[in-house]
C-alpha positions as CSV (number, residue, x, y, z in Angstrom):
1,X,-13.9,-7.7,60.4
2,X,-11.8,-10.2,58.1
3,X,-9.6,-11.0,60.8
4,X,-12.6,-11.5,63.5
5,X,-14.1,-14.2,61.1
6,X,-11.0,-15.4,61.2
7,X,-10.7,-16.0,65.0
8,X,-14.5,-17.2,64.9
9,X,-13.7,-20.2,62.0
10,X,-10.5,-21.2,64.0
11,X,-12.2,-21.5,67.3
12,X,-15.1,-23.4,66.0
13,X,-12.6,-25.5,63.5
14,X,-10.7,-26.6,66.6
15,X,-13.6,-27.2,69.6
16,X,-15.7,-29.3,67.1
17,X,-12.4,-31.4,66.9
18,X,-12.1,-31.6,70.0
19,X,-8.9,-29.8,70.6
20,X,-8.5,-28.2,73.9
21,X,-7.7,-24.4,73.5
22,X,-5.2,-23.7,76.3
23,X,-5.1,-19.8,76.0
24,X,-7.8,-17.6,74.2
25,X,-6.3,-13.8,73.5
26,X,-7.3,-10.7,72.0
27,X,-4.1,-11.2,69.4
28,X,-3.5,-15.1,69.6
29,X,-4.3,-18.5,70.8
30,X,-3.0,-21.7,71.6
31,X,-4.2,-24.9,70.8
32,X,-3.8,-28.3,72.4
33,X,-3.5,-30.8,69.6
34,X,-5.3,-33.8,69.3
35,X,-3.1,-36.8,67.6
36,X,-5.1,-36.6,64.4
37,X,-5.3,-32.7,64.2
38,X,-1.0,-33.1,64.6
39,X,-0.7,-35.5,61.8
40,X,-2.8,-33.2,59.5
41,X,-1.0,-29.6,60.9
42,X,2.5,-30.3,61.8
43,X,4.2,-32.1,59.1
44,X,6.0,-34.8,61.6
45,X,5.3,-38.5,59.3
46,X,8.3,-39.8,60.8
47,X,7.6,-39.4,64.5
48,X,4.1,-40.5,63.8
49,X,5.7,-43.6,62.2
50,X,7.9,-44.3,65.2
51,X,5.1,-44.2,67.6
52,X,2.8,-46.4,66.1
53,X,5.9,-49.2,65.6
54,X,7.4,-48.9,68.8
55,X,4.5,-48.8,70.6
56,X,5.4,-45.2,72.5
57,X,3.2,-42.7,74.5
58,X,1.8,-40.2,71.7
59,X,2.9,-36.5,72.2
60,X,0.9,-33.9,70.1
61,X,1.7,-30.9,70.0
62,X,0.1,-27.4,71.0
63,X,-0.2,-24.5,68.2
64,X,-0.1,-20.5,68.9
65,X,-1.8,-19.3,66.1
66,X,-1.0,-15.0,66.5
67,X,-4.1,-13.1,64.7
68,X,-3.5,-9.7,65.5
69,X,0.0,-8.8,66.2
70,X,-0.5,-5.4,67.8
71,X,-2.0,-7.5,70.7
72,X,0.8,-10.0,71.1
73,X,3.6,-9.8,73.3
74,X,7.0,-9.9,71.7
75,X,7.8,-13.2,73.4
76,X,4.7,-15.0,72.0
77,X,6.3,-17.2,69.2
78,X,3.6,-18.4,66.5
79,X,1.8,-18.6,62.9
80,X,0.5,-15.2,62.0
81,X,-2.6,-16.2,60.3
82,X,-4.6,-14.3,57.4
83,X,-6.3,-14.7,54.7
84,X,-3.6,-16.2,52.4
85,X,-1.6,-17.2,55.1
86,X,-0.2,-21.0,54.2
87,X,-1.3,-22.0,58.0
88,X,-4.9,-21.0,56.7
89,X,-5.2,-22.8,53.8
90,X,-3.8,-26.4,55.5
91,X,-5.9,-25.6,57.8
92,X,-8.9,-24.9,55.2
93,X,-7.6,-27.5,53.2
94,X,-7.7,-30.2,56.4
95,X,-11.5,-28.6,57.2
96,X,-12.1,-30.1,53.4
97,X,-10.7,-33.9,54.6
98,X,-12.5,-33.5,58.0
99,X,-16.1,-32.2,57.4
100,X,-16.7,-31.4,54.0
101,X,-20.4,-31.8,54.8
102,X,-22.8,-31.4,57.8
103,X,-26.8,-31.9,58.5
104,X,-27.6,-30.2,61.7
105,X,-31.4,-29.1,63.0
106,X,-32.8,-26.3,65.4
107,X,-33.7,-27.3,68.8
108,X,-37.2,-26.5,69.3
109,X,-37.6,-22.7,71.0
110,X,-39.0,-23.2,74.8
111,X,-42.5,-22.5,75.2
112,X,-43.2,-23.4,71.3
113,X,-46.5,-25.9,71.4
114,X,-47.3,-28.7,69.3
115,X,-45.2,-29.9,66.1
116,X,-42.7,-27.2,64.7
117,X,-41.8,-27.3,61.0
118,X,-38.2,-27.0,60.3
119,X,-37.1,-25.2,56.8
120,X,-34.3,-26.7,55.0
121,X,-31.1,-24.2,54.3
122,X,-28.3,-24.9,52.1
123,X,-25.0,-23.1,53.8
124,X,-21.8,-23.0,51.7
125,X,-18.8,-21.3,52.9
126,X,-16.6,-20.1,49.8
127,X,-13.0,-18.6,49.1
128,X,-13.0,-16.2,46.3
129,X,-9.1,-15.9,45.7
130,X,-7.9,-12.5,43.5
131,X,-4.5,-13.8,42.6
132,X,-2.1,-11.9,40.1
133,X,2.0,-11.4,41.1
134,X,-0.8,-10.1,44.4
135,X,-3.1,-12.2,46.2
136,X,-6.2,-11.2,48.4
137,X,-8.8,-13.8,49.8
138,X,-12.3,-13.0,50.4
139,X,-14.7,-15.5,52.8
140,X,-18.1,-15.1,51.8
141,X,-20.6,-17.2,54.3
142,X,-23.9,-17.9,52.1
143,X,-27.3,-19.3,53.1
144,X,-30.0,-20.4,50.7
145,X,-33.7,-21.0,52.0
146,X,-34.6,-24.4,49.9
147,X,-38.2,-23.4,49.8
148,X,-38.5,-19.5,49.2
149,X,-34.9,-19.2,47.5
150,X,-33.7,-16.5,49.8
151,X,-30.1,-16.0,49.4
152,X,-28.5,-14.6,53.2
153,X,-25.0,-13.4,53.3
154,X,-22.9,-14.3,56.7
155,X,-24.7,-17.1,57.3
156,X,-22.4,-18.9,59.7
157,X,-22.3,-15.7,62.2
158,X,-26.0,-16.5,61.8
159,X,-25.8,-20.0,62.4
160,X,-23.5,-19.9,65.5
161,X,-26.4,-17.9,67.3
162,X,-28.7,-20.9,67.1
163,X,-28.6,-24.1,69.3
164,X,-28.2,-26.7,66.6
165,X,-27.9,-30.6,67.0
166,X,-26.9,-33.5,64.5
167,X,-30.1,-35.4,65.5
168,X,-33.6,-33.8,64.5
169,X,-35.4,-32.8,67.7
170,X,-38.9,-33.8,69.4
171,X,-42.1,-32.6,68.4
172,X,-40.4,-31.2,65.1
173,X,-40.6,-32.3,62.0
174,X,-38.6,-30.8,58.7
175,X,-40.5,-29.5,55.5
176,X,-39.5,-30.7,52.0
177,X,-37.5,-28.3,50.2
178,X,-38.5,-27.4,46.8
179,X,-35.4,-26.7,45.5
180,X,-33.1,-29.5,44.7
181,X,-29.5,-28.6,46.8
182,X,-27.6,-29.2,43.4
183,X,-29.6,-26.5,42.0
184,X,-29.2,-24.8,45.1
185,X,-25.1,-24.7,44.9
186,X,-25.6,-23.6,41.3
187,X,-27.9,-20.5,42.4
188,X,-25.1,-19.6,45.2
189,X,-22.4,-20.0,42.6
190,X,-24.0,-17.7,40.4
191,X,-24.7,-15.3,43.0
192,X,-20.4,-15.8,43.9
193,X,-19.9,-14.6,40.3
194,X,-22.8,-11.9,40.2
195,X,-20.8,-10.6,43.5
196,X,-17.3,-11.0,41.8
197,X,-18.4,-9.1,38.4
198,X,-19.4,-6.1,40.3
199,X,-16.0,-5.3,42.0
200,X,-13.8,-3.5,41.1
201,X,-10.9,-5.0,38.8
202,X,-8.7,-2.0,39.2
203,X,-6.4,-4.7,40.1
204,X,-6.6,-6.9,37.4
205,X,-5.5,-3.4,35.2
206,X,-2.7,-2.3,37.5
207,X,-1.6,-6.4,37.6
208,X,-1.5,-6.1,33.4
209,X,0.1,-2.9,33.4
210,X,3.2,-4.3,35.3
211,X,3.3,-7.4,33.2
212,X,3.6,-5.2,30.3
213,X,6.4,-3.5,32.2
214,X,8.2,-6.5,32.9
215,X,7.7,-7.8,29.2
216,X,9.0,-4.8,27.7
217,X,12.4,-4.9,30.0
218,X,12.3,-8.7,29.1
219,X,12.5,-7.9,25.3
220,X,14.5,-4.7,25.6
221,X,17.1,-7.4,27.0
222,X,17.1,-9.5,24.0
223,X,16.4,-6.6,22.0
224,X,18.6,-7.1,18.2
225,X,18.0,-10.8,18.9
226,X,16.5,-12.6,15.7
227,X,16.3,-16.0,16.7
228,X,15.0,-15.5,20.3
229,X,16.6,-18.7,22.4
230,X,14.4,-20.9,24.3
231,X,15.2,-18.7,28.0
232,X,13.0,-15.9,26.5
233,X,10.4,-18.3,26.0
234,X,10.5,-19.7,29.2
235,X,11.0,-15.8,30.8
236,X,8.1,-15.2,29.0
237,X,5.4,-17.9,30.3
238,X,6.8,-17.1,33.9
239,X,5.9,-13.6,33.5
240,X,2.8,-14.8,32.9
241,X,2.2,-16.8,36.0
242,X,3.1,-14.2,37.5
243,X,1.2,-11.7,36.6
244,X,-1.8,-12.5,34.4
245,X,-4.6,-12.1,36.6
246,X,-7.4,-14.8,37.7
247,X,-10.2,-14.9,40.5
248,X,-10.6,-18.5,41.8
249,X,-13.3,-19.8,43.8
250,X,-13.3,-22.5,46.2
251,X,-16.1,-24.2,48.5
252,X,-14.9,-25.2,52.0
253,X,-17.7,-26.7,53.2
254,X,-21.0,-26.5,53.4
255,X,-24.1,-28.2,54.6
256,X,-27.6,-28.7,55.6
257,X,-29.5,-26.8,58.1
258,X,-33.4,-27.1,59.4
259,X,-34.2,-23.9,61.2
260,X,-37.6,-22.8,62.6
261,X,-39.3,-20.0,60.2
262,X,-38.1,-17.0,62.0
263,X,-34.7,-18.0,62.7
264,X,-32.9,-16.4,59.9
């Protein structure tokens, strides 16, 4: 399921900028690059640079991005992407720069009569990152009601059912929400940490466990050492960057979204 909401964010994050996607597979995809998608993605400042001062015809390039390798042919050459994968998080990271924010509204259902109230939602889509000398990612997709405080989980898979637009439809009109979004973000961060205490941090244990390991080889090597020298110290601190355990968590994006009463 991680890896299908994987395929689902890259082919939205690439049609709504307007890149054309060559070939759609069950295991990959390639991806015709628009100039400022290539600038962002493929690391290439200097051919950018020539381009633009000679004048030349721009040439961006196309992207396989492989998603399921069992369903790849040997001779497809690409990114594997997962969560953690670097591809990901430039990608994440260029979804940040690009459209960090959105308002979009419910087109009004057929057959609905007379004015249709629209009800604000606050969507955020966060990375909680379980990082010790491991790393695992989690997307969580979360939708707050601004008026009855209803929290949703997967609300983008929601959201990509409805027909949405940037501008607010005719014979619509949207209701005032009663909570602020400020406080709304703070109620779907505290759900993030409500949903992060009640895992389980076997993890965090095992990642501990190792680092003790480690340390204990560490000082069995300078073992009869009085003066320690300044490598142990620095040993030392990188065993804990490597190990000592953290959960980080990240908002990609988020936005606003006025949807009739029964759309969610």
């Amino acid at each position: 399921m991680q890896q299908q909401e994987i395929v689902n964010f890259l082919e939205k994050y690439f049609v709504s900028n307007h890149c054309e996607i060559l070939d759609r597979h069950p295991g990959y995809m390639t991806v015709q690059l628009t100039i400022d998608l290539d600038k962002q993605l493929m690391n290439r400042p200097f051919y950018w640079t020539y381009v633009e001062k000679t004048g030349g015809e721009p040439n961006p390039m196309k992207l396989t991005l492989i998603t399921d390798r069992d369903q790849t042919p040997d001779n497809v050459k690409g990114d594997f992407i997962h969560f953690g994968a670097p591809r990901l998080h430039q990608i994440f990271e260029s979804t940040k720069k690009l459209a960090s924010y959105i308002r979009l509204y419910q087109q009004k259902p057929p057959g609905a009569q007379g004015n249709t109230p629209l009800f604000p939602w606050l969507g955020l889509n966060v990375k909680v990152s379980y990082k010790s000398d491991r790393k695992r990612d989690v997307l969580m997709s979360l939708g707050l009601q601004l008026i009855n405080g209803i929290i949703v989980e997967d609300f983008q898979d929601k959201l990509e059912e409805l027909p949405l637009t940037p501008k607010i439809p005719d014979l619509t009109y949207t209701m005032s929400p009663l909570v602020k979004p400020q406080s709304g973000v703070n109620r779907l961060q505290q759900y993030v940490r409500g949903f992060v205490e009640s895992q389980d941090h076997a993890w965090a244990d095992e990642a501990r466990q190792r680092w003790d390991e480690d340390l204990a080889l560490l000082d069995a090597f300078y073992e009869g050492i009085d003066e320690k020298p300044e490598s142990y110290e620095i040993e030392k601190e990188a065993l804990k960057d490597q190990y000592e355990p953290k959960v980080l968590v990240e908002i990609i994006n988020g936005g606003l979204f006025y949807l009739c009463q029964n759309a969610i």
